[in-house]
mmCIF file of the N, C-alpha and C atoms, coordinates in Angstrom:
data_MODEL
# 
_entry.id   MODEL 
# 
loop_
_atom_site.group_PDB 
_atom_site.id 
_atom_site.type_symbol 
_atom_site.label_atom_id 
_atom_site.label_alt_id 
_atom_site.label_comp_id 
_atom_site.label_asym_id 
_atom_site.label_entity_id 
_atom_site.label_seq_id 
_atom_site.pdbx_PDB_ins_code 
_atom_site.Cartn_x 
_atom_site.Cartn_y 
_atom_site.Cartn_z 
_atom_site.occupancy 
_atom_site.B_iso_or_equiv 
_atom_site.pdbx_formal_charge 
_atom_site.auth_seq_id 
_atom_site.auth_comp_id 
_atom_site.auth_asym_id 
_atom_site.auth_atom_id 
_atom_site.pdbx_PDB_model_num 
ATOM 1   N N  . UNK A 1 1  ? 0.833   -1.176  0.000   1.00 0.00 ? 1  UNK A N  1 
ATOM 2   C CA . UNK A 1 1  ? 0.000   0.000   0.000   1.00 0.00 ? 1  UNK A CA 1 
ATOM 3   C C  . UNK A 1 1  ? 0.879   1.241   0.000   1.00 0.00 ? 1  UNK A C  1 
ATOM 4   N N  . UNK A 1 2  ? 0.345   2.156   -0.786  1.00 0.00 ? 2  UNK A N  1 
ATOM 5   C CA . UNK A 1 2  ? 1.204   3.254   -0.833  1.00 0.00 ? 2  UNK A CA 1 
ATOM 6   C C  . UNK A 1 2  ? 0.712   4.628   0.234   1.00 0.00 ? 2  UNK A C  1 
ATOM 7   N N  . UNK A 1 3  ? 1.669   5.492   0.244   1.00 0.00 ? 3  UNK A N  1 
ATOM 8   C CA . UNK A 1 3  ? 1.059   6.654   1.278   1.00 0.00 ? 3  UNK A CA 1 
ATOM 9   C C  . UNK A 1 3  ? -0.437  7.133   0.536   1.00 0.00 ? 3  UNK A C  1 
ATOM 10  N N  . UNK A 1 4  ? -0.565  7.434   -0.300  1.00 0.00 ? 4  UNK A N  1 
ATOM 11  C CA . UNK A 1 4  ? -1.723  7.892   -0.935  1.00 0.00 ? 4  UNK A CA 1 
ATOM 12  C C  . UNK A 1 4  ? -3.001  7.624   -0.886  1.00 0.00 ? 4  UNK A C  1 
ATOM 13  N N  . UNK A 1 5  ? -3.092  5.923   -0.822  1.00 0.00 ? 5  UNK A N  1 
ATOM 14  C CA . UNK A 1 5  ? -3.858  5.040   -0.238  1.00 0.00 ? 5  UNK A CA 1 
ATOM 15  C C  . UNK A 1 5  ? -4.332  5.128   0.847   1.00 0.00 ? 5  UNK A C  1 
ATOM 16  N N  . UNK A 1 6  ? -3.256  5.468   1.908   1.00 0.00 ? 6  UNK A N  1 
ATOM 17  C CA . UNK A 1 6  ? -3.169  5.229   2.972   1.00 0.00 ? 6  UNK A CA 1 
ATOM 18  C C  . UNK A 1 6  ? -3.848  6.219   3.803   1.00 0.00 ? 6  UNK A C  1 
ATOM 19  N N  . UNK A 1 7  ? -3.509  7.623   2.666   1.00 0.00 ? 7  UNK A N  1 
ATOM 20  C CA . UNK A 1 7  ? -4.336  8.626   3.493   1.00 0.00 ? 7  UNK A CA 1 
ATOM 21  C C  . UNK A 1 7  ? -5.554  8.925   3.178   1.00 0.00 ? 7  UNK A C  1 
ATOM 22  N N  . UNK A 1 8  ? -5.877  8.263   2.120   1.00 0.00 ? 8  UNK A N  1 
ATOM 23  C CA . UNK A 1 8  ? -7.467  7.978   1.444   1.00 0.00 ? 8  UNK A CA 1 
ATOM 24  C C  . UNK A 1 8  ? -8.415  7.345   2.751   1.00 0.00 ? 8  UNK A C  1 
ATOM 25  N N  . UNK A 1 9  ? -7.943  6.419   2.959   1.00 0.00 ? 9  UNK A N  1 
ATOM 26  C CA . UNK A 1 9  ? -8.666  5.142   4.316   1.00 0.00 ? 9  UNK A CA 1 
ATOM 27  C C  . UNK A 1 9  ? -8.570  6.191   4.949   1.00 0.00 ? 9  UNK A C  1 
ATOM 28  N N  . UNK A 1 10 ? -7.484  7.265   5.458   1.00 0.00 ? 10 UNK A N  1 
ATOM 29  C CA . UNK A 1 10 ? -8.059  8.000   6.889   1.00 0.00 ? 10 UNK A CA 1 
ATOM 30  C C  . UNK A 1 10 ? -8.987  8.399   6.507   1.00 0.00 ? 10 UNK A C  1 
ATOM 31  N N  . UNK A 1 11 ? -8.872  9.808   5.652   1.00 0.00 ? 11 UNK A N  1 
ATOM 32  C CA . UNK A 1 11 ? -9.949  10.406  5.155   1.00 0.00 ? 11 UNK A CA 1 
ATOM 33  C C  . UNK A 1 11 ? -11.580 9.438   5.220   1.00 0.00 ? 11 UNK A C  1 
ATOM 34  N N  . UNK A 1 12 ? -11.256 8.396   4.294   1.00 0.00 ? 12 UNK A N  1 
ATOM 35  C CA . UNK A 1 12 ? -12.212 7.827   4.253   1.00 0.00 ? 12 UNK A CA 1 
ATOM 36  C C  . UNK A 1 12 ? -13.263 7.386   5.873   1.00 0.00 ? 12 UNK A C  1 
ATOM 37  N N  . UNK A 1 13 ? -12.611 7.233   6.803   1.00 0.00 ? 13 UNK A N  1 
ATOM 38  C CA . UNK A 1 13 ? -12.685 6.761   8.720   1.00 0.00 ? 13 UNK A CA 1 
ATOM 39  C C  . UNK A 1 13 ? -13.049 8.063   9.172   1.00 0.00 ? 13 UNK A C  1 
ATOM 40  N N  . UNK A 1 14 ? -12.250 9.555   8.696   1.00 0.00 ? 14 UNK A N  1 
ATOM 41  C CA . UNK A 1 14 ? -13.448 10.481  9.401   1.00 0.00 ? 14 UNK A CA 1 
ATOM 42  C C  . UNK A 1 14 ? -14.784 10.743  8.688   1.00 0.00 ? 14 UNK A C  1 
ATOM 43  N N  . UNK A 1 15 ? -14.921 11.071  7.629   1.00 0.00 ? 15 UNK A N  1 
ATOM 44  C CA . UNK A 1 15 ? -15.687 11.123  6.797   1.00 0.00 ? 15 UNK A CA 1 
ATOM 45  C C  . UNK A 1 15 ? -17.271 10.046  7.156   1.00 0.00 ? 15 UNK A C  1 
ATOM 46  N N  . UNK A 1 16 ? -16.974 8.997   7.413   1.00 0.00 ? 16 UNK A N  1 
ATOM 47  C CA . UNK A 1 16 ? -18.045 7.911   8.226   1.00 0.00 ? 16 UNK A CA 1 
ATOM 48  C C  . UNK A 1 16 ? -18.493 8.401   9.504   1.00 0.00 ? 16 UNK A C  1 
ATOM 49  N N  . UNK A 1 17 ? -17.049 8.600   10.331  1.00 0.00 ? 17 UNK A N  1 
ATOM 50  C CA . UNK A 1 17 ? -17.651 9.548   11.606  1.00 0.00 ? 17 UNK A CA 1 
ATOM 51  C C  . UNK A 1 17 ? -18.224 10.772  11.545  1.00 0.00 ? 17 UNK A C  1 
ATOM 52  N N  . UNK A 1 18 ? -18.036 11.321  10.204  1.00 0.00 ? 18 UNK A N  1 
ATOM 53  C CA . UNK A 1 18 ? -18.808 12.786  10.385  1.00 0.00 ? 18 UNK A CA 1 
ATOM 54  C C  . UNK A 1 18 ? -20.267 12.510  9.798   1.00 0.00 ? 18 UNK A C  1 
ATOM 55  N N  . UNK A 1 19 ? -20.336 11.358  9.127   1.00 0.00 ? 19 UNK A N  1 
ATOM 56  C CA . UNK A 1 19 ? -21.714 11.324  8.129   1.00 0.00 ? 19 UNK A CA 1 
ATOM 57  C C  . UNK A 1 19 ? -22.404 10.784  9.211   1.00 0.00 ? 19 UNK A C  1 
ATOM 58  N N  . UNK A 1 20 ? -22.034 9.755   10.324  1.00 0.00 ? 20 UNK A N  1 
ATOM 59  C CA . UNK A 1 20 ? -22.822 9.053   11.491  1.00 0.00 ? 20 UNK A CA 1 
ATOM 60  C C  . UNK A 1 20 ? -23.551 10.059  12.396  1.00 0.00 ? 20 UNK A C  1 
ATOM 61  N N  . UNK A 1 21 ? -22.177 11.332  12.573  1.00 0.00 ? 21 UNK A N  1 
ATOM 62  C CA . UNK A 1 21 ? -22.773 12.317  13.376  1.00 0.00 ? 21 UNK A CA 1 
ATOM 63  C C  . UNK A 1 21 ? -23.897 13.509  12.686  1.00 0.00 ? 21 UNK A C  1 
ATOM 64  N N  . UNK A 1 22 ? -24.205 12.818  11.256  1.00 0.00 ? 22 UNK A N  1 
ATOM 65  C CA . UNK A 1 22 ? -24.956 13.732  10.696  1.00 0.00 ? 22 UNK A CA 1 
ATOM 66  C C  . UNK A 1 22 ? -24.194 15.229  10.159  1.00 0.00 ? 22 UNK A C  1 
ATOM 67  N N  . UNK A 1 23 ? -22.466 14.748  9.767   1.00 0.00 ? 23 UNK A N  1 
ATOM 68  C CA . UNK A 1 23 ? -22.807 16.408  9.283   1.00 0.00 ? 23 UNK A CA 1 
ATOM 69  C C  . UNK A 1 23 ? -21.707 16.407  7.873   1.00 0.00 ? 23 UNK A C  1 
ATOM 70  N N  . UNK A 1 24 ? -21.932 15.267  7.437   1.00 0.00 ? 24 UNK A N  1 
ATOM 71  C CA . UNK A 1 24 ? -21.457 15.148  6.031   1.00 0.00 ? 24 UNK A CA 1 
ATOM 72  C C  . UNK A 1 24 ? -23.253 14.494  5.564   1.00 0.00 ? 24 UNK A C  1 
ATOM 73  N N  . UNK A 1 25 ? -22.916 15.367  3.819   1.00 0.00 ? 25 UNK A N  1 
ATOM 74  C CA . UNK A 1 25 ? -24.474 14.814  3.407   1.00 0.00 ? 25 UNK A CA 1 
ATOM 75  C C  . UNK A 1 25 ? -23.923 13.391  2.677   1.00 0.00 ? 25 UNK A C  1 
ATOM 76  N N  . UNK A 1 26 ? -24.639 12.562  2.384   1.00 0.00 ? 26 UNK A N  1 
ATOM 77  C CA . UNK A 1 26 ? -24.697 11.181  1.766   1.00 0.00 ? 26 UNK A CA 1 
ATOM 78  C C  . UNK A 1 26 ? -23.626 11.321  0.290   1.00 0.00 ? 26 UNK A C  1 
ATOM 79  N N  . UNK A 1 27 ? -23.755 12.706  -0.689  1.00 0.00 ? 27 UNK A N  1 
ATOM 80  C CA . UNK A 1 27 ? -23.256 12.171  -1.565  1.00 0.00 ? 27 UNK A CA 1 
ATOM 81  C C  . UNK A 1 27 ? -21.981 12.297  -0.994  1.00 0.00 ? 27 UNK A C  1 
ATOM 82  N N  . UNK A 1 28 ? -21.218 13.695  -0.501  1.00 0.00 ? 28 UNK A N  1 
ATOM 83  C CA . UNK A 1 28 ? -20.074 13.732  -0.326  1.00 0.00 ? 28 UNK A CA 1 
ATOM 84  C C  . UNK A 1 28 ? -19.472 12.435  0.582   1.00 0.00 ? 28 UNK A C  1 
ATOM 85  N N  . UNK A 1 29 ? -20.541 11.244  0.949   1.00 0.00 ? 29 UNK A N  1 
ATOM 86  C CA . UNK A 1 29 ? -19.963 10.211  2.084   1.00 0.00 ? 29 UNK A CA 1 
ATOM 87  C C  . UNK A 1 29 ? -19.582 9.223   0.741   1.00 0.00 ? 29 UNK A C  1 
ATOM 88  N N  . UNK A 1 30 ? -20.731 9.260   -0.502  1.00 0.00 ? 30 UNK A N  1 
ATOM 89  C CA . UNK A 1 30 ? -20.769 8.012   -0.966  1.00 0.00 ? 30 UNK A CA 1 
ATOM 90  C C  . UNK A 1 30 ? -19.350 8.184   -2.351  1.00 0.00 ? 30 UNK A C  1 
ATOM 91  N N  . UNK A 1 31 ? -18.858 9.994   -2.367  1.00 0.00 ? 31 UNK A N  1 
ATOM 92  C CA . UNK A 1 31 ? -18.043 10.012  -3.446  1.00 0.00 ? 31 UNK A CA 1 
ATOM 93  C C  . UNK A 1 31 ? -16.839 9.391   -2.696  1.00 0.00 ? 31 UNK A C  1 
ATOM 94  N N  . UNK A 1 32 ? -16.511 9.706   -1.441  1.00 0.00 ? 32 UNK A N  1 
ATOM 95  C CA . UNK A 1 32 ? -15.353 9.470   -0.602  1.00 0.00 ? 32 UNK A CA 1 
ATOM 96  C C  . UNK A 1 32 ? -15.110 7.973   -0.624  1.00 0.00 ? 32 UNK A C  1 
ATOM 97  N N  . UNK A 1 33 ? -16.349 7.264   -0.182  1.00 0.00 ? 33 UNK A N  1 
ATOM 98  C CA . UNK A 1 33 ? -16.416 6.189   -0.505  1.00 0.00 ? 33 UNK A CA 1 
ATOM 99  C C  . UNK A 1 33 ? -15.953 5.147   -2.347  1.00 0.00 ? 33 UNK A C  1 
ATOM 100 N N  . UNK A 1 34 ? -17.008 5.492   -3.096  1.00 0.00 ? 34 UNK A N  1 
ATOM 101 C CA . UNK A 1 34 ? -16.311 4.872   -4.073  1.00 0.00 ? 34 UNK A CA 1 
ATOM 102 C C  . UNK A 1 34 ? -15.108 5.095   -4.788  1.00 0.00 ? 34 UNK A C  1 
ATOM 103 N N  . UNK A 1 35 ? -14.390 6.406   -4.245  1.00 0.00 ? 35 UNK A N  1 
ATOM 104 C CA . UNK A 1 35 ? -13.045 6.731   -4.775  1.00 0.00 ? 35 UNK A CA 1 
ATOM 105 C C  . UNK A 1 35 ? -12.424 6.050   -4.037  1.00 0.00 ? 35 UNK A C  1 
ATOM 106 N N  . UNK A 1 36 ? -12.014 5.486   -2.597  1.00 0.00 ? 36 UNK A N  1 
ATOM 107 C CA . UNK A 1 36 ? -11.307 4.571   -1.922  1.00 0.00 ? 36 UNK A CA 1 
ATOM 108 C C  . UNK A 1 36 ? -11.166 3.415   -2.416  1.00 0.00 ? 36 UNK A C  1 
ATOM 109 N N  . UNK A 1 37 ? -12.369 2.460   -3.178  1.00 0.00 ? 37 UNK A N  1 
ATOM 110 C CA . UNK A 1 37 ? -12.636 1.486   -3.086  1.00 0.00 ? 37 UNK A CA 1 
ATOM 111 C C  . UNK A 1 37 ? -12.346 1.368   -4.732  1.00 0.00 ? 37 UNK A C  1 
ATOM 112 N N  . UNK A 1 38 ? -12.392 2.400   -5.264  1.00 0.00 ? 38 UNK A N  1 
ATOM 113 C CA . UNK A 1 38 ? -11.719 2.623   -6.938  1.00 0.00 ? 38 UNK A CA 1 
ATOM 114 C C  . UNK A 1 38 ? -10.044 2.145   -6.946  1.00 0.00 ? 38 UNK A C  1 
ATOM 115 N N  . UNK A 1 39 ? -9.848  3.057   -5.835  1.00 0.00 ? 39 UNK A N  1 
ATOM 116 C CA . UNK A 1 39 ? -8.302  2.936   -5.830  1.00 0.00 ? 39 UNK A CA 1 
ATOM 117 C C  . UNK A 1 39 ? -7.705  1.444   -5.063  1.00 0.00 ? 39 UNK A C  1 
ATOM 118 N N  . UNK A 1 40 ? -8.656  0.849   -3.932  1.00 0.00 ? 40 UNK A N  1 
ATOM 119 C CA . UNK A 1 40 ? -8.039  -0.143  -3.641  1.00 0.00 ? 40 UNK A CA 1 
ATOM 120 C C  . UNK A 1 40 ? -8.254  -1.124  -4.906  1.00 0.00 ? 40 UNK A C  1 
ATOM 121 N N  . UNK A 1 41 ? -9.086  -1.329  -5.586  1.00 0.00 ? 41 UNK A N  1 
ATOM 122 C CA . UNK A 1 41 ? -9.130  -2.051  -6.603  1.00 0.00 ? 41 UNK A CA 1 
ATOM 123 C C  . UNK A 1 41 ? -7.929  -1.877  -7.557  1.00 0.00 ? 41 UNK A C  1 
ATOM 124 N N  . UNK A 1 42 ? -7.453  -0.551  -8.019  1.00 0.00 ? 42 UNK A N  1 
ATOM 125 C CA . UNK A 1 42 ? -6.537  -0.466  -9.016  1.00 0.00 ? 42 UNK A CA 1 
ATOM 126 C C  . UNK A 1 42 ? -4.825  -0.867  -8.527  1.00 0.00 ? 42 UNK A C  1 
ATOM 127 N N  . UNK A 1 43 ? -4.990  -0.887  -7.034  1.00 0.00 ? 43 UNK A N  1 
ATOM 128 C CA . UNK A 1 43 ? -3.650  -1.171  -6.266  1.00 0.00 ? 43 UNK A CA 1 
ATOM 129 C C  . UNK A 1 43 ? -3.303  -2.643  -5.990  1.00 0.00 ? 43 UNK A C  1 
ATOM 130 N N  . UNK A 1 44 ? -4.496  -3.058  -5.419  1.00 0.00 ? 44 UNK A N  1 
ATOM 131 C CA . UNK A 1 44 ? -4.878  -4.624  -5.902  1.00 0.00 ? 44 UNK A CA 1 
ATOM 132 C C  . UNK A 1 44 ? -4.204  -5.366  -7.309  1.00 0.00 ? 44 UNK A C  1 
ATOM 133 N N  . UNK A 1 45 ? -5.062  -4.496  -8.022  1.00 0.00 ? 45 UNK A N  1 
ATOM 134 C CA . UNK A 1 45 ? -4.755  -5.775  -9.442  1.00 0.00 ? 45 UNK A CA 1 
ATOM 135 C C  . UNK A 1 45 ? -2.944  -5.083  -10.173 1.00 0.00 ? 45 UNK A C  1 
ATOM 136 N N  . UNK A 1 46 ? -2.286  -4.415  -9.562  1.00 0.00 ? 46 UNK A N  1 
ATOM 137 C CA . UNK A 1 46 ? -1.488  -3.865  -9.763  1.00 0.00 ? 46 UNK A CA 1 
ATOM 138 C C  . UNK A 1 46 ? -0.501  -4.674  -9.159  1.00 0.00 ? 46 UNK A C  1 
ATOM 139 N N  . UNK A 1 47 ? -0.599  -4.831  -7.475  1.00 0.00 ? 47 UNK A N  1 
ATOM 140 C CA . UNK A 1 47 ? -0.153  -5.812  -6.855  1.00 0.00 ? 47 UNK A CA 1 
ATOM 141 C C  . UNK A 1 47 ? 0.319   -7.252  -7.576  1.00 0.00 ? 47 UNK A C  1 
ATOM 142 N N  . UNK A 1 48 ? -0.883  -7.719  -7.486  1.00 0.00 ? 48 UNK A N  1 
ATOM 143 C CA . UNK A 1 48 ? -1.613  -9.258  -8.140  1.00 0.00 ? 48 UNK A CA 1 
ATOM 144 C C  . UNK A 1 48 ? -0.830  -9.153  -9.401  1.00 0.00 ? 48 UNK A C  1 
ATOM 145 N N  . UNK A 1 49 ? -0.945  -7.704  -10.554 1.00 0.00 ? 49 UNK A N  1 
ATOM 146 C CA . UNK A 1 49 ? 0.261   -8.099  -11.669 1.00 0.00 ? 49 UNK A CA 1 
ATOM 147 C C  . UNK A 1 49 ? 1.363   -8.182  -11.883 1.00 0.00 ? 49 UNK A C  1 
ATOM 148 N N  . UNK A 1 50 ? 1.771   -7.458  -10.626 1.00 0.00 ? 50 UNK A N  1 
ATOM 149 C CA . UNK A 1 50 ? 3.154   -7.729  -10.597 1.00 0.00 ? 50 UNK A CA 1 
ATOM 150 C C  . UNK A 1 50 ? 3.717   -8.800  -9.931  1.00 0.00 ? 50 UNK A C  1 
ATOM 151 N N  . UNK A 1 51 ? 3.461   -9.684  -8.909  1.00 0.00 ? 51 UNK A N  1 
ATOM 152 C CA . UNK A 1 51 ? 3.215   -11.052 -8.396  1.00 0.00 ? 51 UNK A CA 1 
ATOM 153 C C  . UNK A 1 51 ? 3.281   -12.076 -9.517  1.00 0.00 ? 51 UNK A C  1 
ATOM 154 N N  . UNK A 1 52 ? 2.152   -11.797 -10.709 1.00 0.00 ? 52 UNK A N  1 
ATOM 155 C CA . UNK A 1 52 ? 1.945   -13.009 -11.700 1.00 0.00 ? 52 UNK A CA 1 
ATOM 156 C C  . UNK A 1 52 ? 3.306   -13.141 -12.576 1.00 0.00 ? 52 UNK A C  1 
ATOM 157 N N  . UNK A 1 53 ? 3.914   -12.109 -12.786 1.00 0.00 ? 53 UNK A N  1 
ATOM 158 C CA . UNK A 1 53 ? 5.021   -11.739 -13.756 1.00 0.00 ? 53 UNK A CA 1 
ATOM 159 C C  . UNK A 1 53 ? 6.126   -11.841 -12.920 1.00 0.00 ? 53 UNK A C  1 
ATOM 160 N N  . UNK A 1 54 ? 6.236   -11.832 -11.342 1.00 0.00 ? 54 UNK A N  1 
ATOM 161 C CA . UNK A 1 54 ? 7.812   -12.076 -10.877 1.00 0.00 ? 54 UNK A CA 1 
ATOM 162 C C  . UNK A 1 54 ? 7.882   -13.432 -10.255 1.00 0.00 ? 54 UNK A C  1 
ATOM 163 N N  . UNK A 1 55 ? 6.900   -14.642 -10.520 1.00 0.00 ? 55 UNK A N  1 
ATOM 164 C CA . UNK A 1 55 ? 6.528   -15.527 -9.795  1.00 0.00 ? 55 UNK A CA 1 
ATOM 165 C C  . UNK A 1 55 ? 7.678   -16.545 -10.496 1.00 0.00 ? 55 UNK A C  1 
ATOM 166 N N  . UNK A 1 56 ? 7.859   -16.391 -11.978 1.00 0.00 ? 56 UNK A N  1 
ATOM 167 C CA . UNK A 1 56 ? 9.103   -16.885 -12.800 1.00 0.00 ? 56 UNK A CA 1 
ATOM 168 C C  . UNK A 1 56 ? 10.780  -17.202 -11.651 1.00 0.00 ? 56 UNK A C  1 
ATOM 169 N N  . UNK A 1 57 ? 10.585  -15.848 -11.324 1.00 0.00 ? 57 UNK A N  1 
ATOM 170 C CA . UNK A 1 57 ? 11.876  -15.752 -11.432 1.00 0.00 ? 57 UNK A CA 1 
ATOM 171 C C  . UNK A 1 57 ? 12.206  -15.247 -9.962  1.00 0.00 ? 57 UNK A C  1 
ATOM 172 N N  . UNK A 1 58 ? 10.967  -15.299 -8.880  1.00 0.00 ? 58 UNK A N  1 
ATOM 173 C CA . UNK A 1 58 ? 11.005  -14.669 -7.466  1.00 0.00 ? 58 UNK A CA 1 
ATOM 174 C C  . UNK A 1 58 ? 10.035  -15.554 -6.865  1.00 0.00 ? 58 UNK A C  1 
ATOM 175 N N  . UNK A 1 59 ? 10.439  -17.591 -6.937  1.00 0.00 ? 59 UNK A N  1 
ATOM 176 C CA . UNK A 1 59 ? 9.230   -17.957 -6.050  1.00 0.00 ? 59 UNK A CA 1 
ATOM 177 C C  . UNK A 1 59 ? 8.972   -17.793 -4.971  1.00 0.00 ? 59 UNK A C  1 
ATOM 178 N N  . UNK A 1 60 ? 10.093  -17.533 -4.081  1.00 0.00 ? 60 UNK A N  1 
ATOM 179 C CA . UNK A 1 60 ? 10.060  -16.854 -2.784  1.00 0.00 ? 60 UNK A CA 1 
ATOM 180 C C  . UNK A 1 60 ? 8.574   -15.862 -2.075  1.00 0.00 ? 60 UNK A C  1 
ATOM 181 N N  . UNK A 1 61 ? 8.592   -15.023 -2.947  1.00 0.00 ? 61 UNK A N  1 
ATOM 182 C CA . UNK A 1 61 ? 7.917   -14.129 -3.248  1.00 0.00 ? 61 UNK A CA 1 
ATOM 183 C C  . UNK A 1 61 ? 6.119   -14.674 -3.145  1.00 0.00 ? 61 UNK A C  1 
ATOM 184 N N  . UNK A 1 62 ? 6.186   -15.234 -3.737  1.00 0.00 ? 62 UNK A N  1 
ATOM 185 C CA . UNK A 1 62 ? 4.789   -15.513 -4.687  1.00 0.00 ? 62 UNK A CA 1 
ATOM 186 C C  . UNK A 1 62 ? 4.403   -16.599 -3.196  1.00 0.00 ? 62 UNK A C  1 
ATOM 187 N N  . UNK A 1 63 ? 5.096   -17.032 -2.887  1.00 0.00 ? 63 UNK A N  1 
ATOM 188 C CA . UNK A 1 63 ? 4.639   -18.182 -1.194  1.00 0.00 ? 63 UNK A CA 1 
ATOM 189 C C  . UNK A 1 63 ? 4.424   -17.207 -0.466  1.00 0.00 ? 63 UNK A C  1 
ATOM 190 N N  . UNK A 1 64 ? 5.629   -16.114 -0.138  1.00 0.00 ? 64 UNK A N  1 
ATOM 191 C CA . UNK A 1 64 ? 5.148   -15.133 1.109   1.00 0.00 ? 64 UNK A CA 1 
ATOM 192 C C  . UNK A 1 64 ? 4.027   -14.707 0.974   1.00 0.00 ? 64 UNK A C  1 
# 
């Protein structure tokens, strides 16, 4: 995971606490939301491709 990510999830953790306490409206909860979940997806299969392609030559790797 990268810093970027990383500060997305915070963001993303107050943003829930402020929408619970009523003072974020729904869309600004639900854009926060699917942009997190955009990006864990694209970090994911980014991950996962680079795994499939060093698994050759780094089995080490691919067990951890």
């Amino acid at each position: 995971m990268n810093r970027e990510l990383l500060l997305g999830l915070g963001k993303k953790k107050t943003v829930c606490h402020l929408w619970n306490n009523e003072q974020v409206t729904q869309e600004e909860y639900r854009g926060i939301i699917r942009s997190c979940r955009e990006e864990i997806r694209k970090t994911k299969a980014q991950l996962e491709l680079g795994l499939a392609t060093d698994v050759r030559d780094n089995k080490k790797h691919f067990y951890k």
